[in-house]
TIVEXTOR-947000 format. One record per atom (N, C-alpha, C): residue in one letter; atom name; x, y, z. Coordinates in steps of 0.05 Angstrom, whole numbers, m for minus. Layout:
REM TIVEXTOR-947000
 code site     px     py     pz
    a   CA      X      Y      Z
...
This chain:
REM TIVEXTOR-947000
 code site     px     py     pz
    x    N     17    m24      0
    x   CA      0      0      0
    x    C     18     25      0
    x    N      5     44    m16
    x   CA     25     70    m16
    x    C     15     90     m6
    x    N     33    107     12
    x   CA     18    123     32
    x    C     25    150      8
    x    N     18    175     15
    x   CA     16    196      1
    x    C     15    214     32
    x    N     36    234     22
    x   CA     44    247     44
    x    C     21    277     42
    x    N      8    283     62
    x   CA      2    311     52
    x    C     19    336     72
    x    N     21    352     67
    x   CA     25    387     86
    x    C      7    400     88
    x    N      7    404    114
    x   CA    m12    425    125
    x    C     m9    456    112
    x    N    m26    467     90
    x   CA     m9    497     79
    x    C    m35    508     95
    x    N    m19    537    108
    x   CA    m41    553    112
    x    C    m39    588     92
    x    N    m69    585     91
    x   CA    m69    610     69
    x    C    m76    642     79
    x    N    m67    656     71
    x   CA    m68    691     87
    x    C    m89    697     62
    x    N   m103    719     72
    x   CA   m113    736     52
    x    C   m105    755     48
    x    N    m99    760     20
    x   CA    m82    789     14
    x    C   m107    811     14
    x    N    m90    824     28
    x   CA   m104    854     30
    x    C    m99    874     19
    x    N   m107    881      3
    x   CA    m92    914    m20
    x    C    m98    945     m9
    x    N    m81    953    m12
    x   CA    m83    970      7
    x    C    m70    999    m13
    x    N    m73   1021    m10
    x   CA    m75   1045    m26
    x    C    m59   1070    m11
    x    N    m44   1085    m16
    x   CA    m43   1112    m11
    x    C    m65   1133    m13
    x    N    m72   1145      6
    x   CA    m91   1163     m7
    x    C    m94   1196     19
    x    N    m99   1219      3
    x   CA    m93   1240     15
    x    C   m117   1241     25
    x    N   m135   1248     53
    x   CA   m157   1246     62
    x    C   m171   1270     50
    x    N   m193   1261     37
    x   CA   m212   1296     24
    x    C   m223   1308     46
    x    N   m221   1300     79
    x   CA   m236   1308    101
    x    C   m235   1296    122
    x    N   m242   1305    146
    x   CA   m235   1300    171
    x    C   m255   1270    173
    x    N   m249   1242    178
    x   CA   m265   1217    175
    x    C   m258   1197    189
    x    N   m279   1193    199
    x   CA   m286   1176    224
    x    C   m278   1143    204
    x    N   m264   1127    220
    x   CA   m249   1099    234
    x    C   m271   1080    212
    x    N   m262   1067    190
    x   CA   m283   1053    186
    x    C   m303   1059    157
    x    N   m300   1089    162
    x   CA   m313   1101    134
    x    C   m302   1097    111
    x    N   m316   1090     89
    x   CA   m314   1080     66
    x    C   m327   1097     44
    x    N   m303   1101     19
    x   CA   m323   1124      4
    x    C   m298   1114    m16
    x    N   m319   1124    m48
    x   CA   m300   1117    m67
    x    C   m282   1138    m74
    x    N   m261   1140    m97
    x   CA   m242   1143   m105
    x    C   m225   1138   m129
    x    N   m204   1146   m141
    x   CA   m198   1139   m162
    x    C   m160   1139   m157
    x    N   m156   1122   m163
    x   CA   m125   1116   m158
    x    C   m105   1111   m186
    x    N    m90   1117   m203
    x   CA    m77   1111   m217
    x    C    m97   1106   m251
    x    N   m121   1127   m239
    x   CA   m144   1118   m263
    x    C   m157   1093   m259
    x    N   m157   1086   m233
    x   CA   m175   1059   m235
    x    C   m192   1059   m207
    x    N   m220   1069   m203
    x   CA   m239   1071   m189
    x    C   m238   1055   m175
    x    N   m239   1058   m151
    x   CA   m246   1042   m123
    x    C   m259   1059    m96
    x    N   m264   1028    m79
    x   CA   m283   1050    m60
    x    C   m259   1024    m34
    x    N   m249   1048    m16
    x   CA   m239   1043      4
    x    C   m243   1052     25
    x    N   m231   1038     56
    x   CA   m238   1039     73
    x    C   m220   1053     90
    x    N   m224   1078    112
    x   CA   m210   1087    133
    x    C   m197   1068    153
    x    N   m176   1071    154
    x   CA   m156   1064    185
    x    C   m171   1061    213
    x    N   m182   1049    229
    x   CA   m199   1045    247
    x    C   m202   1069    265
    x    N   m161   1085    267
    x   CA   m166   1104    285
    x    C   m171   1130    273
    x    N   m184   1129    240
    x   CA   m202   1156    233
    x    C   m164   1176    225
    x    N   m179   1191    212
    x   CA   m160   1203    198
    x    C   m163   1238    196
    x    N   m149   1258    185
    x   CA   m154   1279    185
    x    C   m158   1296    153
    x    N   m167   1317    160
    x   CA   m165   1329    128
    x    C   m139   1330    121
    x    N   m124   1323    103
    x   CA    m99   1325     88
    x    C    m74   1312     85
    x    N    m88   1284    110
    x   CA    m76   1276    115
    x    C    m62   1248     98
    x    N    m47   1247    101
    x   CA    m38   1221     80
    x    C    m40   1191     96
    x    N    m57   1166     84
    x   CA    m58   1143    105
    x    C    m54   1115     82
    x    N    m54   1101     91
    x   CA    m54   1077     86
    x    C    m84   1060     80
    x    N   m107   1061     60
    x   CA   m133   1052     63
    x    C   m134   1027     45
    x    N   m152   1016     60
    x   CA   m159    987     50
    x    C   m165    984     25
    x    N   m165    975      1
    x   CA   m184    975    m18
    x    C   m211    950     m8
    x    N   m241    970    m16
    x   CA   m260    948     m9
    x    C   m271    935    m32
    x    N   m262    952    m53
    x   CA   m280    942    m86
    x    C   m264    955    m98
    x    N   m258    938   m129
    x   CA   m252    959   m145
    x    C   m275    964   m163
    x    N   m292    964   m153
    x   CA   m323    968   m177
    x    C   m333    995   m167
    x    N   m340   1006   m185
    x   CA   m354   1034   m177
    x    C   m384   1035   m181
    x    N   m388   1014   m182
    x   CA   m419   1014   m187
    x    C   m438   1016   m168
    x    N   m426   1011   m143
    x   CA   m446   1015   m123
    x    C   m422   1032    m97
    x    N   m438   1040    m82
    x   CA   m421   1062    m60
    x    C   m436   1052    m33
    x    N   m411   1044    m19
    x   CA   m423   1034     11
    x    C   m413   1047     29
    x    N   m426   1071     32
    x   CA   m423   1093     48
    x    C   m428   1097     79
    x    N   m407   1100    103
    x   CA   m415   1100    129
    x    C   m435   1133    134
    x    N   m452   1124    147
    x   CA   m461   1154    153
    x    C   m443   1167    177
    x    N   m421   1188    161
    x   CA   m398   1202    181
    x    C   m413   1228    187
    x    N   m433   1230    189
    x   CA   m457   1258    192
    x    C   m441   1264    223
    x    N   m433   1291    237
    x   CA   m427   1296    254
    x    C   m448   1284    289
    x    N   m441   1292    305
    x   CA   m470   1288    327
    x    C   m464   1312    347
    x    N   m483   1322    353
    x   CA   m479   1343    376
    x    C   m484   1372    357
    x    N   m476   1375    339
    x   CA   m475   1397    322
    x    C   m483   1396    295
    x    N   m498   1417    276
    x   CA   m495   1423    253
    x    C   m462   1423    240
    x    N   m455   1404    212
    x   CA   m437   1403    196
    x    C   m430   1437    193
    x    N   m447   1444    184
    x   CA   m449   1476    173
    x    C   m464   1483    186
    x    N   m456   1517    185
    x   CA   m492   1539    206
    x    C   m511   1537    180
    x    N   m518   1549    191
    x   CA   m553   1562    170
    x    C   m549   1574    146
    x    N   m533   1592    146
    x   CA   m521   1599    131
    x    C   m492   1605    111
    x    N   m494   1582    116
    x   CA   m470   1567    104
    x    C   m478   1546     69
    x    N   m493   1560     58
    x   CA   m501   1546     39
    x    C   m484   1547     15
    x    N   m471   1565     18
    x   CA   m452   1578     m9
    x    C   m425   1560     m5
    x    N   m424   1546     14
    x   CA   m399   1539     15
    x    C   m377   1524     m1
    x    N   m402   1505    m24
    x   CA   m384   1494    m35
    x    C   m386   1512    m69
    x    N   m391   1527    m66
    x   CA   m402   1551    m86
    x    C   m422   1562    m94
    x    N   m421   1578   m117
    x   CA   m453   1577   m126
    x    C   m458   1565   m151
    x    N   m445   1551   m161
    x   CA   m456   1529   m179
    x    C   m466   1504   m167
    x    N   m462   1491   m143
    x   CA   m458   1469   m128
    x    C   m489   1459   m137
    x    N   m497   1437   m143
    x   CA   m524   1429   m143
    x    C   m537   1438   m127
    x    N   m529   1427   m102
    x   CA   m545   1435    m67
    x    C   m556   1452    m72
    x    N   m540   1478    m76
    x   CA   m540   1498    m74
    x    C   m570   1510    m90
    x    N   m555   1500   m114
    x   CA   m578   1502   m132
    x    C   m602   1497   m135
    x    N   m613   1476   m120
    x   CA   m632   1460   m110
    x    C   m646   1472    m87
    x    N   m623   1489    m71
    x   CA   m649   1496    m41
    x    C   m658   1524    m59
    x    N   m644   1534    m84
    x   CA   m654   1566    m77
    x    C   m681   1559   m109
    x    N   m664   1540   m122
    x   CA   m691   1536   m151
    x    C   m718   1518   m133
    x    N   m717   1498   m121
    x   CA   m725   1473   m116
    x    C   m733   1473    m84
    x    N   m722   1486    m62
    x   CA   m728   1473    m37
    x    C   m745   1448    m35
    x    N   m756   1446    m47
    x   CA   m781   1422    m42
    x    C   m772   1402    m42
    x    N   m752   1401    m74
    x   CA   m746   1382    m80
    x    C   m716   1367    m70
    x    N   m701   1391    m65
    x   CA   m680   1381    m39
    x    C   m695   1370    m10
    x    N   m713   1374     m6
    x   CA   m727   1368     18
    x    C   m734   1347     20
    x    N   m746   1336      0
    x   CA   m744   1309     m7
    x    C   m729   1285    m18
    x    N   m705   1300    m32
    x   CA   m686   1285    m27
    x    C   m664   1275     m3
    x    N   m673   1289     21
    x   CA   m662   1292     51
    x    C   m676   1271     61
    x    N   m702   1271     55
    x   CA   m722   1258     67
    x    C   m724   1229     61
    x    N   m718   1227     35
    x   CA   m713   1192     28
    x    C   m679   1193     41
    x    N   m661   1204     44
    x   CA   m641   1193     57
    x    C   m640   1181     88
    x    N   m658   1199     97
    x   CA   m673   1192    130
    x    C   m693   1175    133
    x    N   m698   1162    112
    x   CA   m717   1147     99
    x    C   m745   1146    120
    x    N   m745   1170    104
    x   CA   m786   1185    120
    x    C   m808   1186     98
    x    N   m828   1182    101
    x   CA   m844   1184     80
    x    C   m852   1212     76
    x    N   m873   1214     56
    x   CA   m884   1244     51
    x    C   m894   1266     76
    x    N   m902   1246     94
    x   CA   m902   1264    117
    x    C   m887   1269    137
    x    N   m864   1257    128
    x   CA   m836   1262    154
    x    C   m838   1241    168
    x    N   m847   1218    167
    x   CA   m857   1209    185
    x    C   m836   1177    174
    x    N   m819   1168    200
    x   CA   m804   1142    191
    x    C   m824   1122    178
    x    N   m813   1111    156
    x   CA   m834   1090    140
    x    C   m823   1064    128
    x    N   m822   1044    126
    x   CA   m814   1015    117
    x    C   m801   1027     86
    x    N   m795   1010     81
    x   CA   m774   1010     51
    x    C   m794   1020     31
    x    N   m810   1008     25
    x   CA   m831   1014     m4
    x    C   m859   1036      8
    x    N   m850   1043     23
    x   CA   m856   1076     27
    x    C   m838   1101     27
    x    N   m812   1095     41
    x   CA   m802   1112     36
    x    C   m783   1122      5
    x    N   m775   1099      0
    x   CA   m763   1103    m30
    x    C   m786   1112    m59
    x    N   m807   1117    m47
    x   CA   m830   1135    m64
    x    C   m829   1160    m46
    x    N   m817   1171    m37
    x   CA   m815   1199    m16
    x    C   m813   1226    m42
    x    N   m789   1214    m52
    x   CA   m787   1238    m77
    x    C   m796   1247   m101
    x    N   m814   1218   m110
    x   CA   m833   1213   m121
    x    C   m858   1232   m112
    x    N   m865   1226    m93
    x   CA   m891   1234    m95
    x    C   m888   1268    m89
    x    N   m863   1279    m66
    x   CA   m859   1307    m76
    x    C   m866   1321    m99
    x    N   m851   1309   m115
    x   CA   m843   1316   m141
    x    C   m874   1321   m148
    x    N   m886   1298   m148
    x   CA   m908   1296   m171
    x    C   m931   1315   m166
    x    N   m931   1324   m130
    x   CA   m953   1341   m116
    x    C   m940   1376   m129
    x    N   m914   1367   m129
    x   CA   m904   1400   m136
    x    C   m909   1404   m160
    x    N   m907   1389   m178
    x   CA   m922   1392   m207
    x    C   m947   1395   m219
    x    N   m961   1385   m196
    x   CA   m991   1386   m195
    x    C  m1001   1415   m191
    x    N   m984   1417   m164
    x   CA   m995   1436   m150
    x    C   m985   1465   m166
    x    N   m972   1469   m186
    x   CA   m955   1490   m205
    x    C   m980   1486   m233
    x    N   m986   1467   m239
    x   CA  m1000   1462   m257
    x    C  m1029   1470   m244
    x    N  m1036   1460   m225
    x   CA  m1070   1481   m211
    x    C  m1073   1505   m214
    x    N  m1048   1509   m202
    x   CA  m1049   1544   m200
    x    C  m1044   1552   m221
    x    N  m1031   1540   m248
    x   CA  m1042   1563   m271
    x    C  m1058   1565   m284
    x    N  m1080   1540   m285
    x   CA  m1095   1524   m291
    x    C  m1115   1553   m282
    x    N  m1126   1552   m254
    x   CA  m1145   1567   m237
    x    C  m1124   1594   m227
    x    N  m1111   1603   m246
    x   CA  m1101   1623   m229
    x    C  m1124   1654   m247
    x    N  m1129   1673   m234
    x   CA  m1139   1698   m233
    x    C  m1136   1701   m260
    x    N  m1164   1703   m280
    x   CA  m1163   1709   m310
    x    C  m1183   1739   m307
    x    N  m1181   1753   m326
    x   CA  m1188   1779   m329
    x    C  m1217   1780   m349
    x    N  m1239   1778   m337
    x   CA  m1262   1792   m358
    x    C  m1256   1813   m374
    x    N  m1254   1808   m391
    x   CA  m1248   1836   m415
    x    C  m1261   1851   m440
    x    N  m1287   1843   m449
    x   CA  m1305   1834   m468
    x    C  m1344   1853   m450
    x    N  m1340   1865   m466
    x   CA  m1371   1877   m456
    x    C  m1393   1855   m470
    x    N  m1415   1862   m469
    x   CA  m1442   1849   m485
    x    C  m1434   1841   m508
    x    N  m1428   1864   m522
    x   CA  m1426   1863   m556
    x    C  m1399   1845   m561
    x    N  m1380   1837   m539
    x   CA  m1350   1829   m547
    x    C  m1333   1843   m552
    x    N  m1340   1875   m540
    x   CA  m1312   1891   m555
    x    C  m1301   1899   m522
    x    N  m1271   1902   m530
    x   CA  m1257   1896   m496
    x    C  m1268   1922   m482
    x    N  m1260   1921   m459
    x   CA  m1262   1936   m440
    x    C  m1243   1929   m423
    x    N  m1241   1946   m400
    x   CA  m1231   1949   m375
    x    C  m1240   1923   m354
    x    N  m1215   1904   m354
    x   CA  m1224   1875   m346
    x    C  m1225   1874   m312
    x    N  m1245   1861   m305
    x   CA  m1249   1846   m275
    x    C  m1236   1825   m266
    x    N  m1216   1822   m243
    x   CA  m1214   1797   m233
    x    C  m1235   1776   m230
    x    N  m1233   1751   m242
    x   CA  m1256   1723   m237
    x    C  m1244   1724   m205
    x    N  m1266   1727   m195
    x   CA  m1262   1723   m165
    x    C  m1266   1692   m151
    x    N  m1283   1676   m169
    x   CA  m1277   1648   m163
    x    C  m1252   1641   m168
    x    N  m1235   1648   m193
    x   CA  m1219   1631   m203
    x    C  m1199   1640   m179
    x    N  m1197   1660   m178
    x   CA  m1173   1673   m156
    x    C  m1176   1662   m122
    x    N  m1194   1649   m113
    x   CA  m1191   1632    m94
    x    C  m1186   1614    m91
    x    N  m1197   1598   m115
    x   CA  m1181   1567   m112
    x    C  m1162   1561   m124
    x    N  m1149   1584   m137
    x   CA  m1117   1586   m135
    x    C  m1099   1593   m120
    x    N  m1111   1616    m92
    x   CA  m1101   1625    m77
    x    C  m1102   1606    m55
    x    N  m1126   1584    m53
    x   CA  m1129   1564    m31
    x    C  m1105   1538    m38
    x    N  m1092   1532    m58
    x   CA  m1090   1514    m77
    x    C  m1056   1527    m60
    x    N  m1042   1539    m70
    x   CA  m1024   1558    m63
    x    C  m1013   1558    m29
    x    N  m1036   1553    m19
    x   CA  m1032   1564      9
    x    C  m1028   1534     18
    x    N  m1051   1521     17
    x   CA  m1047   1488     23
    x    C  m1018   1490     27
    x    N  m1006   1485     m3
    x   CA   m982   1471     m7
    x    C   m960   1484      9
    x    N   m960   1514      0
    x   CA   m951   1527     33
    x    C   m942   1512     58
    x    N   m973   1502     72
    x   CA   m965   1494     90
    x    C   m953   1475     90
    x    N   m965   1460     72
    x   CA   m955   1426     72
    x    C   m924   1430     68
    x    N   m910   1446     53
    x   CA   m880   1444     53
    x    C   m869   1449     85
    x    N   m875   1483     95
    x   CA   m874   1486    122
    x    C   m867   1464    140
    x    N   m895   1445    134
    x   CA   m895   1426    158
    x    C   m872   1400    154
    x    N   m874   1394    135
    x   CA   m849   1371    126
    x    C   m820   1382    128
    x    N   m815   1415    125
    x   CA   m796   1421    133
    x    C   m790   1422    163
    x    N   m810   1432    180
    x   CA   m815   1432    201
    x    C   m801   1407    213
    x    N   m817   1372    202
    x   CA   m816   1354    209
    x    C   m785   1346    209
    x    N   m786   1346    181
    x   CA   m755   1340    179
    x    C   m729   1351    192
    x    N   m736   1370    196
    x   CA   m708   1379    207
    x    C   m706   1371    239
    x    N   m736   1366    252
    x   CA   m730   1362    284
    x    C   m720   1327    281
    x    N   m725   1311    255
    x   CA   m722   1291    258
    x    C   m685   1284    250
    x    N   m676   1305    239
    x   CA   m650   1304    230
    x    C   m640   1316    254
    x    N   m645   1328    273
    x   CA   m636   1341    295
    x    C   m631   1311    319
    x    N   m655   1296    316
    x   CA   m667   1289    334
    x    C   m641   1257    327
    x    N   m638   1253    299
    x   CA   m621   1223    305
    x    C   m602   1235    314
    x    N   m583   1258    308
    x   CA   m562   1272    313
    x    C   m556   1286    338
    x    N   m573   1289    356
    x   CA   m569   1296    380
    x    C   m558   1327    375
    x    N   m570   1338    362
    x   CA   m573   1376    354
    x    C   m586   1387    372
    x    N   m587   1397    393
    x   CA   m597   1413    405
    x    C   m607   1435    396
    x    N   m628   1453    402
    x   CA   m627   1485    390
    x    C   m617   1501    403
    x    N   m609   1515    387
    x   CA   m591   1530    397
    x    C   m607   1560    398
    x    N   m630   1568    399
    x   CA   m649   1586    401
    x    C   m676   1586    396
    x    N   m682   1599    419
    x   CA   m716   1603    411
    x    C   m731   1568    423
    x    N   m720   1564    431
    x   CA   m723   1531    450
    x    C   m761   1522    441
    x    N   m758   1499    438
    x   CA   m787   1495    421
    x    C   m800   1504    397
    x    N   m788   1524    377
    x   CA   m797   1532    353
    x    C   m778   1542    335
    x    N   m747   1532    347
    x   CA   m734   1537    327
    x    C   m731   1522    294
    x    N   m740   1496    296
    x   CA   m752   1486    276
    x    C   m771   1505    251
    x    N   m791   1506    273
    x   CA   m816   1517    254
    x    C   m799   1545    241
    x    N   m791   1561    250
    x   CA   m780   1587    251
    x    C   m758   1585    225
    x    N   m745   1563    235
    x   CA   m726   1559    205
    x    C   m742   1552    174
    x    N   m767   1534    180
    x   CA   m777   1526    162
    x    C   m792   1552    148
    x    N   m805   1568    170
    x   CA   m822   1588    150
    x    C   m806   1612    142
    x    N   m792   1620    153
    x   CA   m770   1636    153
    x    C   m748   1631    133
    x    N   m747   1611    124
    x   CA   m717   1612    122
    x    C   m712   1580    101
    x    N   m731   1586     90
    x   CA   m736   1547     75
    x    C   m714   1538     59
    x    N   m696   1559     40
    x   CA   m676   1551     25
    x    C   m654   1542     49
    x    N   m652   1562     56
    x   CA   m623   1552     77
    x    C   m634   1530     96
    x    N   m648   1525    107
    x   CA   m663   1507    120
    x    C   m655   1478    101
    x    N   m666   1477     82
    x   CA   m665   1449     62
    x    C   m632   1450     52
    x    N   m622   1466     50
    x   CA   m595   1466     47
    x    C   m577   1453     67
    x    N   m582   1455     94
    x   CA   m563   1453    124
    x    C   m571   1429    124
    x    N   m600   1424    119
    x   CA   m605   1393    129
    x    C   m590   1380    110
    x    N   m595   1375     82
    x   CA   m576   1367     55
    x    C   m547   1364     62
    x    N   m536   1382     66
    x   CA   m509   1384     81
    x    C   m494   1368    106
    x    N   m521   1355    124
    x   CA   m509   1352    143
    x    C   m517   1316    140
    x    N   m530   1320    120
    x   CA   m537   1278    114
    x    C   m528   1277     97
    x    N   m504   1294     78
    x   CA   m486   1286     59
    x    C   m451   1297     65
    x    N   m438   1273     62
    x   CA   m418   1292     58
    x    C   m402   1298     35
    x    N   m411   1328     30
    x   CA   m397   1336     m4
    x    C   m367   1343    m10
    x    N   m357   1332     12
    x   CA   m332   1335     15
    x    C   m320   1310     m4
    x    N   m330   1294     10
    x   CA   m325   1258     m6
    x    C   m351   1254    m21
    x    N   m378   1264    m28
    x   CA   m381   1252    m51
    x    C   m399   1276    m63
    x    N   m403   1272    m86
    x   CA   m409   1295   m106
    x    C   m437   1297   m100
    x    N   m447   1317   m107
    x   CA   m480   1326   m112
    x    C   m491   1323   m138
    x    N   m522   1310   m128
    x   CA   m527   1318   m167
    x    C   m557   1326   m160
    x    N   m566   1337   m182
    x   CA   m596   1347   m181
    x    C   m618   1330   m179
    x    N   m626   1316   m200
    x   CA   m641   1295   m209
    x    C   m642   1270   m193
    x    N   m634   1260   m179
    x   CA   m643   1233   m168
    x    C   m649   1238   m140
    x    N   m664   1211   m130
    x   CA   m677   1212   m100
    x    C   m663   1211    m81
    x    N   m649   1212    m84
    x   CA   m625   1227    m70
    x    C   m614   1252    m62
    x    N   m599   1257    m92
    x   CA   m592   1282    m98
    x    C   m561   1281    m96
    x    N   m554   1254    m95
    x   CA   m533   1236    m93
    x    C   m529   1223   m124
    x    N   m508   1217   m130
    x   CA   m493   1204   m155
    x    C   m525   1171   m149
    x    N   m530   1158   m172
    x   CA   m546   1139   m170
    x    C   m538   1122   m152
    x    N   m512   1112   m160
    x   CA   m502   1082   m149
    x    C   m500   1091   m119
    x    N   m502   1107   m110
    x   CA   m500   1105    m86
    x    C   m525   1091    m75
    x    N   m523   1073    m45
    x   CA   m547   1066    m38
    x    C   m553   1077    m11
    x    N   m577   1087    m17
    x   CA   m580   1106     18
    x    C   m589   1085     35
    x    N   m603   1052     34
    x   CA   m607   1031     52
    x    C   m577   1033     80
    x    N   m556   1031     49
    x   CA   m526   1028     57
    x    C   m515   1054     77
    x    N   m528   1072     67
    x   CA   m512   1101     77
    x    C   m534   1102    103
    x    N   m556   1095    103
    x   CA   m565   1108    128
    x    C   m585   1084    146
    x    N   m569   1062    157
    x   CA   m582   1052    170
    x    C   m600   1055    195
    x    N   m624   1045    204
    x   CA   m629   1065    230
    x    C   m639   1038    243
């Protein structure tokens, strides 16, 4: 009989590992993509967190760029930025562009990141990933009512020849009611949202104790949808874009970026 000898081999896993200059001050762990030598990857921080500028040693976790598995490095105790800090990454910046054309629609892209439904309100998966959806579709509606029923001018005597025209006083209320609604309804979802972005983050107010919410929301709605935007993204490490439910590059996944 012939014996056959075996060896015990034991195997390591290679780990690839990258140079990389930190785009920002990042917490132990955080993972965000990148591009190295022209070849896209998404790597991982040093456990003990790193600084802005600093040069480290990071893991590679993929070299696929197709999806982005993002830690939520959102600050706690404080706003990323003040209130008025919207200009910061310029004035072309989407964000930017978005709280002063759109508020609504940045608002809602905040809001599927916190994954809340249309009324601010935390909601299961296949409610909240219709969040920006259904924004969208009420703001289009609600733009399309009001020109629809907005204030037309009588102009035409008996015979048909013009005159000196009257406001339709019907038409001009249920355009002005139509108007106001939505008013509020933004108000209040701004309202909502921001005590709920306050509220995972342990934000305190910092004035006006009990209505500084509301106060930002009616007051102050661009920069309001801007700070929140700001402080559940970081545009330091990843880009802005207009168009998606997000307001984030597609591949990113907000399941991934914002577990709760």
């Amino acid at each position: 009989m012939t014996l056959k000898a075996y060896s015990a081999v034991t195997t390591a896993e290679v780990v690839e590992t990258v140079q990389i200059i930190a785009p920002s001050t990042l917490a132990g762990g955080y993972t965000f993509d990148t591009e190295v030598d022209g070849k896209s990857m998404t790597v991982q921080v040093p456990n003990d967190g790193v600084t802005e500028g600093q040069t480290f040693t990071a893991t590679v976790v993929s070299t696929s760029p197709k999806l982005y598995m993002l830690s939520d490095n959102a600050p706690t105790g404080e706003w990323r930025n003040g209130l008025c800090d919207c200009c910061k990454y310029g004035l072309l910046h989407p964000m930017l562009l978005m709280a002063w054309c759109c508020p609504q629609i940045l608002m809602a892209q905040v809001m599927t990141r916190m994954k809340l439904n249309f009324l601010g309100e935390p909601a299961p998966y296949d409610e909240w990933t219709k969040t920006f959806r259904n924004v969208w579709w009420s703001t289009a509606a609600v733009f399309v009512l009001s020109s629809l029923t907005s204030p037309t001018i009588e102009d035409d005597d008996d015979d048909g020849n013009p005159e000196t025209g009257t406001i339709n006083p019907t038409a001009g209320f249920v355009s002005n009611t139509i108007s106001f609604l939505y008013t509020l309804y933004i108000w209040y979802i701004l309202y909502v949202t921001r005590s709920r972005v306050r509220e995972r983050y342990n934000i305190p107010e910092e004035c006006c104790a009990g209505c500084e919410d509301m106060l930002c929301a009616v007051c102050c709605s661009c920069c309001t949808a801007a700070q929140m935007a700001d402080h559940t993204a970081d545009y330091d490490v990843i880009r802005a874009t207009c168009c998606t439910n997000t307001g984030l590059p597609k591949a990113v996944n907000p399941k991934a970026m914002y577990e709760v």
